[in-house]
N, CA, C and O atoms as CSV, one atom per row, in Angstrom:
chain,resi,resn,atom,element,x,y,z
A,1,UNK,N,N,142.726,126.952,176.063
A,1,UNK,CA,C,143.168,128.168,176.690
A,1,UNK,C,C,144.091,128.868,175.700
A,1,UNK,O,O,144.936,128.217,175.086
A,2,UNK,N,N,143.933,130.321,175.517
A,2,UNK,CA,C,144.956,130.616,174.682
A,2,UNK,C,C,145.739,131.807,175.540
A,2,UNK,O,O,145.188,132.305,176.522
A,3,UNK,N,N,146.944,132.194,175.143
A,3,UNK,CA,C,147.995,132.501,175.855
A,3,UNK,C,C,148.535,133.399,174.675
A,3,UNK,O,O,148.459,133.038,173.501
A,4,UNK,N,N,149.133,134.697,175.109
A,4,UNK,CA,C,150.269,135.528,174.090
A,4,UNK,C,C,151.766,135.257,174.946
A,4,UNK,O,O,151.836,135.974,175.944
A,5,UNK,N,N,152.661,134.588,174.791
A,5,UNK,CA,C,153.839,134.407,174.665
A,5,UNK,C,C,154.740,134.984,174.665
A,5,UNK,O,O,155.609,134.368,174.048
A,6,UNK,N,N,155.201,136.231,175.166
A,6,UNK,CA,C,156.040,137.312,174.145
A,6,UNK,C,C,155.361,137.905,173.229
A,6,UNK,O,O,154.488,138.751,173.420
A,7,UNK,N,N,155.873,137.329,171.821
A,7,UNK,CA,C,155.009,137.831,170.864
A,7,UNK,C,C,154.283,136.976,169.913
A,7,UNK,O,O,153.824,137.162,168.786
A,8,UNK,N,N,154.326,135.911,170.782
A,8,UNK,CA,C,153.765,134.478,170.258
A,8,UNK,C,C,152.133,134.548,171.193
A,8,UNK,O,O,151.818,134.987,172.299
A,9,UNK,N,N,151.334,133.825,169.999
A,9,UNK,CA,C,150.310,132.863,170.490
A,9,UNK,C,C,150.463,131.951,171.044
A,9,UNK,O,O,151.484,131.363,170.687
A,10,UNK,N,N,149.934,131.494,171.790
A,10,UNK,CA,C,150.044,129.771,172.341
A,10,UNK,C,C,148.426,129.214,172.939
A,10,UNK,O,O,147.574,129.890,173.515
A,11,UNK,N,N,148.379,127.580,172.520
A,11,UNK,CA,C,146.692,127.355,172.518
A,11,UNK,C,C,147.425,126.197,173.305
A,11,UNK,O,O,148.527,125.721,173.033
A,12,UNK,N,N,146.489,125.806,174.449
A,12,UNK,CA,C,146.842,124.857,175.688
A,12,UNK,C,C,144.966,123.900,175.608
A,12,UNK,O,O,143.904,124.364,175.194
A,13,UNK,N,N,145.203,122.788,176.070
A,13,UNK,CA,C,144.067,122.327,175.944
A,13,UNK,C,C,143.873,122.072,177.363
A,13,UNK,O,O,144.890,122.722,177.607
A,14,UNK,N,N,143.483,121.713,178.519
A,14,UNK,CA,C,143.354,121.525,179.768
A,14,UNK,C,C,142.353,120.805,179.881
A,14,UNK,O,O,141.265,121.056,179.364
A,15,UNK,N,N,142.698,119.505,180.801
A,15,UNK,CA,C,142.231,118.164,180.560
A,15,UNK,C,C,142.541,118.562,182.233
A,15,UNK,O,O,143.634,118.768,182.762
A,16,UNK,N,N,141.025,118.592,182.912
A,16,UNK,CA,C,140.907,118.432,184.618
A,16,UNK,C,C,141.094,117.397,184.940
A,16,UNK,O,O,140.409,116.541,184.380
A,17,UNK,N,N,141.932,117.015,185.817
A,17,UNK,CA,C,142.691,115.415,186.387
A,17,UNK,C,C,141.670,115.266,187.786
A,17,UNK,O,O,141.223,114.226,188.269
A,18,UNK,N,N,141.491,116.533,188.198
A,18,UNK,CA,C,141.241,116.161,189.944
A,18,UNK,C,C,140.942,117.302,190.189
A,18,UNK,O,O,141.776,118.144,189.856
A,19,UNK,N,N,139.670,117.785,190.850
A,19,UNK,CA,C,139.144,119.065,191.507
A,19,UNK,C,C,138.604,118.776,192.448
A,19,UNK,O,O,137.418,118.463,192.352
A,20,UNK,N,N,139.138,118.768,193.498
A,20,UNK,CA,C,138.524,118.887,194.646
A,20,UNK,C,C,138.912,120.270,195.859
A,20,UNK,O,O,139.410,120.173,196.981
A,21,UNK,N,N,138.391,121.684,194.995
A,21,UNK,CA,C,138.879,122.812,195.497
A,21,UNK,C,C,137.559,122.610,196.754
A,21,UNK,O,O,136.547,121.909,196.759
A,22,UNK,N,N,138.129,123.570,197.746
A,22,UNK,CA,C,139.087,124.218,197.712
A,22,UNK,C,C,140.631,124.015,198.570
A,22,UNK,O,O,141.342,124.873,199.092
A,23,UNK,N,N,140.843,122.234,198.453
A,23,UNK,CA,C,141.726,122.120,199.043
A,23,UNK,C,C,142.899,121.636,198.060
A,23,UNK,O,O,144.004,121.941,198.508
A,24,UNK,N,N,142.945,120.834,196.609
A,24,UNK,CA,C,143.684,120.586,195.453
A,24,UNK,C,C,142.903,120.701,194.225
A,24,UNK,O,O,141.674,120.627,194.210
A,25,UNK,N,N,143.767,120.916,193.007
A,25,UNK,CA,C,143.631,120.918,191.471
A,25,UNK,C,C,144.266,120.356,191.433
A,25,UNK,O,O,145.231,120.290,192.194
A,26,UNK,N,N,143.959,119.514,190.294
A,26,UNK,CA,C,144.762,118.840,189.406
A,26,UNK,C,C,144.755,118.584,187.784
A,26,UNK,O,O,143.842,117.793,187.549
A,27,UNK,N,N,145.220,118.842,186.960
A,27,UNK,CA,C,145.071,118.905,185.698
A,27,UNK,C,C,145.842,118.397,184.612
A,27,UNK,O,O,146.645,117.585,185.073
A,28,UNK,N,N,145.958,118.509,183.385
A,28,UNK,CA,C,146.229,118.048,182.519
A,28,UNK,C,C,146.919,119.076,181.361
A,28,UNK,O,O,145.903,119.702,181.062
A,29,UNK,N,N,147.658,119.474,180.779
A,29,UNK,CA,C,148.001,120.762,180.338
A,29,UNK,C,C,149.153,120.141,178.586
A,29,UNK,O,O,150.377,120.020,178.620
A,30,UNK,N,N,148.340,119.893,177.406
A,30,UNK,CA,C,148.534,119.505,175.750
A,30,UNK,C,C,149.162,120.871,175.281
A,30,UNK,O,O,148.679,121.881,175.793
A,31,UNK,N,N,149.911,120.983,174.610
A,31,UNK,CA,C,150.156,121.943,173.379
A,31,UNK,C,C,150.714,120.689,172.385
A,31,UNK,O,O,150.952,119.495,172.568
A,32,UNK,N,N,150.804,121.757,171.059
A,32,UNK,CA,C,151.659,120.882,170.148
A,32,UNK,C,C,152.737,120.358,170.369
A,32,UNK,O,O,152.946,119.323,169.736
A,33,UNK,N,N,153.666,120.767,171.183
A,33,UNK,CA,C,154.971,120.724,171.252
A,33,UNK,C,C,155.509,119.891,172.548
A,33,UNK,O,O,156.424,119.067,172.578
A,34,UNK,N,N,154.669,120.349,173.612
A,34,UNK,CA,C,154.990,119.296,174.866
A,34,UNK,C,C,153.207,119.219,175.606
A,34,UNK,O,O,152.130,119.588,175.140
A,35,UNK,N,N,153.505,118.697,176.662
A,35,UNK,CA,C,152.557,118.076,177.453
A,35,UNK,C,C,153.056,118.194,178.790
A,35,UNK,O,O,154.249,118.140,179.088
A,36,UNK,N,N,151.782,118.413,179.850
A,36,UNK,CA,C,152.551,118.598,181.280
A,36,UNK,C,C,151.705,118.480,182.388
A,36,UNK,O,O,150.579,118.604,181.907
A,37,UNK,N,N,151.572,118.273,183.878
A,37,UNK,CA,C,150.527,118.128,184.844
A,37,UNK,C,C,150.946,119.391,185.600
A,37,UNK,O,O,151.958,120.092,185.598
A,38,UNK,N,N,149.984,119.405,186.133
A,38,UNK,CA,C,149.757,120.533,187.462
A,38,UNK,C,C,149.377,120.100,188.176
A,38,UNK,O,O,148.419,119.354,187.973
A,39,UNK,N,N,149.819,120.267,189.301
A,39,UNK,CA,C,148.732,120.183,190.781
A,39,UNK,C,C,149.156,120.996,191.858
A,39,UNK,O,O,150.219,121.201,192.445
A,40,UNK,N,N,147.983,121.395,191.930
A,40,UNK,CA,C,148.026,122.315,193.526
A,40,UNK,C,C,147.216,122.555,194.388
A,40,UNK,O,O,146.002,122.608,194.195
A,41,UNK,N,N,147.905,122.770,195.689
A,41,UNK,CA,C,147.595,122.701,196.728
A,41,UNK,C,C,147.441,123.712,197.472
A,41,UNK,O,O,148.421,124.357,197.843
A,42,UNK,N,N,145.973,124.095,197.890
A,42,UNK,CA,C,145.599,125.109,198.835
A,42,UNK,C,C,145.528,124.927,200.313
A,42,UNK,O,O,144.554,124.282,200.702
A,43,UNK,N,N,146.430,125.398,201.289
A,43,UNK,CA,C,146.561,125.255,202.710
A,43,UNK,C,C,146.525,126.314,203.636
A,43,UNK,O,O,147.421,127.145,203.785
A,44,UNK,N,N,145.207,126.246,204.400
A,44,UNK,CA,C,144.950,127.738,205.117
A,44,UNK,C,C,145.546,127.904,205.925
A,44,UNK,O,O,145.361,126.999,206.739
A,45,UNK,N,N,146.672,129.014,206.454
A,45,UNK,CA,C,147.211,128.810,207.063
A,45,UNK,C,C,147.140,130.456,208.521
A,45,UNK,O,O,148.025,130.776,209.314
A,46,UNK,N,N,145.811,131.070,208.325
A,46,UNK,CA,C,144.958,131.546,209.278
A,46,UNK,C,C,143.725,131.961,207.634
A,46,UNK,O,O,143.706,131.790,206.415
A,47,UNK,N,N,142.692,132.715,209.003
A,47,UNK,CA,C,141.499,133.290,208.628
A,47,UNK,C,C,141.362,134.059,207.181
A,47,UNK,O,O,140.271,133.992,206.615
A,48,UNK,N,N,142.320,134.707,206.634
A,48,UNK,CA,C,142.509,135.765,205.698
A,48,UNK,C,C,143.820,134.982,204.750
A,48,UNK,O,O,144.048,135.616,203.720
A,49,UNK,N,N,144.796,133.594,204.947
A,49,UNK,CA,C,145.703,133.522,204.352
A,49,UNK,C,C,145.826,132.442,203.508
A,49,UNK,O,O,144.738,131.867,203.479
A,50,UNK,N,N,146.468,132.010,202.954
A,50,UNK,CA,C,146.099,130.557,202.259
A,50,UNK,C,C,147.496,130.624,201.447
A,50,UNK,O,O,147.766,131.560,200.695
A,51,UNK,N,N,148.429,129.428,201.703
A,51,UNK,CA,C,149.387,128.598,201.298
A,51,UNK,C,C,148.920,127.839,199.809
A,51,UNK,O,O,148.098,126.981,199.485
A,52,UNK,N,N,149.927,128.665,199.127
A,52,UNK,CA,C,149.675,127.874,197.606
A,52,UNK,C,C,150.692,127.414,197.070
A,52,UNK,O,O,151.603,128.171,196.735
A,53,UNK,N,N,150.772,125.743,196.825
A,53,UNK,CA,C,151.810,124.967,196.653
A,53,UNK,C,C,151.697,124.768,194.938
A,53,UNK,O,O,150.552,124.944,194.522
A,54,UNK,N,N,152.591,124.469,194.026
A,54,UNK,CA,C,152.224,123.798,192.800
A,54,UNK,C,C,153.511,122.981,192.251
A,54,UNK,O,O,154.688,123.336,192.297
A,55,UNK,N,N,152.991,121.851,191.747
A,55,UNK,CA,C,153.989,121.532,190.922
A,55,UNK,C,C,153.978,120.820,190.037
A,55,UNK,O,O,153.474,119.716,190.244
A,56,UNK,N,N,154.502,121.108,188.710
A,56,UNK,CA,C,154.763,120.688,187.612
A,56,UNK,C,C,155.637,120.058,186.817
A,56,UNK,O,O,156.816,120.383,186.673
A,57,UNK,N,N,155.018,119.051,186.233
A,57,UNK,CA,C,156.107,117.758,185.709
A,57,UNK,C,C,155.796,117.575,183.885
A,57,UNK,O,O,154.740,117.728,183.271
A,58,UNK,N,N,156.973,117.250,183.452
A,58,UNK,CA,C,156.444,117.627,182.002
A,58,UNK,C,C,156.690,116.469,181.275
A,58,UNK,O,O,157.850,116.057,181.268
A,59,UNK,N,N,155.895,115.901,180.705
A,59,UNK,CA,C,155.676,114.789,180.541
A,59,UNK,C,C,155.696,114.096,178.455
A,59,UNK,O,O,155.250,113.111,177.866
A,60,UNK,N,N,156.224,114.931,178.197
A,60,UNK,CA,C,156.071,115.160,176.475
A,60,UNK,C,C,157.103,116.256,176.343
A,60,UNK,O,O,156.888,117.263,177.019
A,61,UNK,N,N,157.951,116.238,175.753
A,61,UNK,CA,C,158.417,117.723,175.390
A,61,UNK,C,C,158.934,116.770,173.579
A,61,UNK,O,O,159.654,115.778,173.468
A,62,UNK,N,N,158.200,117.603,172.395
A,62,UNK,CA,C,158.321,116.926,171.060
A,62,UNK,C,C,159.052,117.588,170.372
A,62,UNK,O,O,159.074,116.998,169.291
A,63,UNK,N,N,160.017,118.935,170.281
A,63,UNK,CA,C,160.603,119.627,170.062
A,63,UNK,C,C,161.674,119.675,170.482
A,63,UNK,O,O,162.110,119.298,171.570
A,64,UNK,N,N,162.398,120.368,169.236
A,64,UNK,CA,C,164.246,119.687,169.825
A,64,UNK,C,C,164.698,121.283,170.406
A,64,UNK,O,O,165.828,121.236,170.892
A,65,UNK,N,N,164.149,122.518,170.459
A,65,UNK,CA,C,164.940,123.766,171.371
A,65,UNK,C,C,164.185,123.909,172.959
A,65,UNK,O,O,164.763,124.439,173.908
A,66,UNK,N,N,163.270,123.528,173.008
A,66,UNK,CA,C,162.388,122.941,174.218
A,66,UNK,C,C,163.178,121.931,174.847
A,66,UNK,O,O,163.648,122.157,175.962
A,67,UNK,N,N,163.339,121.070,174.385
A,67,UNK,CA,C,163.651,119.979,174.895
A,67,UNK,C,C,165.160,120.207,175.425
A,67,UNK,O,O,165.414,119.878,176.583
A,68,UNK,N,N,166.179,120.771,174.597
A,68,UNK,CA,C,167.267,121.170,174.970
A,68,UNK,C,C,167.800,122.460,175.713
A,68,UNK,O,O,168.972,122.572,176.072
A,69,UNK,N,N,166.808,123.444,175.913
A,69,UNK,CA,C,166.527,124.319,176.945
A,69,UNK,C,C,166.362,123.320,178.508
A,69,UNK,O,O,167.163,123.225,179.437
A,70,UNK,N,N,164.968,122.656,178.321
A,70,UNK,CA,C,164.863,121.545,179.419
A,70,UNK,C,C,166.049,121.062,179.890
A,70,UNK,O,O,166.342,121.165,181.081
A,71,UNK,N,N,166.987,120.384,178.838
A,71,UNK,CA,C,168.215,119.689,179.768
A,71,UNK,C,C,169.433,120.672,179.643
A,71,UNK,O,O,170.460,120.023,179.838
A,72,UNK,N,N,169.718,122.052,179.381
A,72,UNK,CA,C,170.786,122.384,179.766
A,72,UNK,C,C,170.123,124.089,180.648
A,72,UNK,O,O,170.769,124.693,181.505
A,73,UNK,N,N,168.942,124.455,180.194
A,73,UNK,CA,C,168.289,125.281,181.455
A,73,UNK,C,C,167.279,124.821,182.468
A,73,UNK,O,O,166.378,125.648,182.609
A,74,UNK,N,N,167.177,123.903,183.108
A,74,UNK,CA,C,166.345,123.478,183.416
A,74,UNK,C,C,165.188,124.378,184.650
A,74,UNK,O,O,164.052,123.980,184.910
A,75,UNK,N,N,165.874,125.689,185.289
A,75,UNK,CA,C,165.154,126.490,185.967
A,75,UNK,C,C,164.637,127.084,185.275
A,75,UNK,O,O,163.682,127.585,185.870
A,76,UNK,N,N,164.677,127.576,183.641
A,76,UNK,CA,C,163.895,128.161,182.905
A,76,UNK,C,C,162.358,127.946,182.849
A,76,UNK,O,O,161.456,128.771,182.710
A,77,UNK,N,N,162.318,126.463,183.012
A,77,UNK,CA,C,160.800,125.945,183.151
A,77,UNK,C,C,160.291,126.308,184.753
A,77,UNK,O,O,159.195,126.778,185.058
A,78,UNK,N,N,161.032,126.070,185.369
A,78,UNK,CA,C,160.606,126.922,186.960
A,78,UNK,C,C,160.101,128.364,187.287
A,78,UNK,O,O,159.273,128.772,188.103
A,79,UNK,N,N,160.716,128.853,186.568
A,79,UNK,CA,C,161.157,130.527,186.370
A,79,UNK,C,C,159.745,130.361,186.050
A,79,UNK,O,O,159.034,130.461,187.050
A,80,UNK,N,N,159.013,130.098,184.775
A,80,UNK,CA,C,157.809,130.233,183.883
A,80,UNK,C,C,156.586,129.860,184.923
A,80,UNK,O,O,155.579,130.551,185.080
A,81,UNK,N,N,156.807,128.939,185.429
A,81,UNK,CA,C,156.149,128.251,187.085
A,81,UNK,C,C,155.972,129.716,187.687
A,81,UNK,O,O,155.190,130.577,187.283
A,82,UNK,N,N,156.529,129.770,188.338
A,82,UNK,CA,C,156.793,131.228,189.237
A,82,UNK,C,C,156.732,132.411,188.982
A,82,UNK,O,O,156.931,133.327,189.780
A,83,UNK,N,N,156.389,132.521,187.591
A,83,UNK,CA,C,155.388,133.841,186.882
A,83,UNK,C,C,154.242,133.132,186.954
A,83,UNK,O,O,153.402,133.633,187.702
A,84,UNK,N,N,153.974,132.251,186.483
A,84,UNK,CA,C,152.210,132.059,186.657
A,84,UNK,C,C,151.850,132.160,188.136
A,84,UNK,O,O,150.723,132.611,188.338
A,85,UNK,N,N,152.405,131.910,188.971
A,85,UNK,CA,C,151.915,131.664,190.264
A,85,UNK,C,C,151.549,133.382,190.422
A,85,UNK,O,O,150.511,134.039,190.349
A,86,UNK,N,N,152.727,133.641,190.629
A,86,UNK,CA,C,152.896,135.663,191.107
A,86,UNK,C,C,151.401,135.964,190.172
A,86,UNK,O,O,150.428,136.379,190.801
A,87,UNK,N,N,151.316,135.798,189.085
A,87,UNK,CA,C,150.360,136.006,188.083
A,87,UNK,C,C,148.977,135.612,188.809
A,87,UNK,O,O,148.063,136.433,188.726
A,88,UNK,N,N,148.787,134.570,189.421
A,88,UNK,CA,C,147.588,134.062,189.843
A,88,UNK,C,C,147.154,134.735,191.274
A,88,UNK,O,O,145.968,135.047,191.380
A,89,UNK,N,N,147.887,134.942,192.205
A,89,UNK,CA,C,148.110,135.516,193.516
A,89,UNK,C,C,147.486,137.040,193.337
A,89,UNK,O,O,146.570,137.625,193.916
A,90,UNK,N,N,148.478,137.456,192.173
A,90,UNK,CA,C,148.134,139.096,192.119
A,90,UNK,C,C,146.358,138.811,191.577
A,90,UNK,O,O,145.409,139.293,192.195
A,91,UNK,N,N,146.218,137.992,190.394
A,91,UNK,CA,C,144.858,138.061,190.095
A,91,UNK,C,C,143.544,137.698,191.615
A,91,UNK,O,O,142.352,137.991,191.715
A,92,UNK,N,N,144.267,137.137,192.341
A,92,UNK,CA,C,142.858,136.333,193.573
A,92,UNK,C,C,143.165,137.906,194.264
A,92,UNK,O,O,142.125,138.463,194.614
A,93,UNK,N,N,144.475,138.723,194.518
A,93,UNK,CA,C,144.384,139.149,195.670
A,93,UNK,C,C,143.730,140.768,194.725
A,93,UNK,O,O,143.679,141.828,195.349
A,94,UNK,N,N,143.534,140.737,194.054
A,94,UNK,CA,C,142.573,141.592,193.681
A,94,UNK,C,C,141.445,141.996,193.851
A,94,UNK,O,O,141.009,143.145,193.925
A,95,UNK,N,N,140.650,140.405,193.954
A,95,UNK,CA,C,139.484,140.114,193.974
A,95,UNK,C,C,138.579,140.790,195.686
A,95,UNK,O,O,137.381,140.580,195.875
């Protein structure tokens, strides 16, 4: 998967853990620098609505301003969570 960053590139490799849509994903998520899972959860919650849960655990971080962002910002990595989501929502509710 590749990604613009700001004004950075970024190349993600995605390694599917678990698909069993349309009720969970689960995945696998490599860069150079760290490593991380996803999973989420789709829950209908009427006819037209659907509850989207996710969460992410990071499992590699190999870099020392990453890594020290991680332990003294640690909602920064949340924050980034919670743009992709808004990001994904706006993309389905397009559709």
């Amino acid at each position: 998967m590749y990604y613009t960053y700001g004004k950075r590139d970024m190349v993600l490799t995605e390694t599917v853990l678990k698909n069993e849509l349309p009720k969970s994903f689960e995945a696998f998520y490599s860069h150079k620098h760290m490593d991380n899972t996803m999973k989420c959860t789709f829950i209908e919650i009427g006819p037209e609505k659907t509850e989207y849960r996710y969460e992410f655990v990071y499992t590699r971080i190999n870099w020392v301003l990453p890594k020290l962002m991680a332990i003294l910002f640690p909602s920064m990595y949340r924050k980034q969570g919670d743009k992709w989501m808004k990001q994904f929502k706006e993309f389905v509710e397009s559709r």
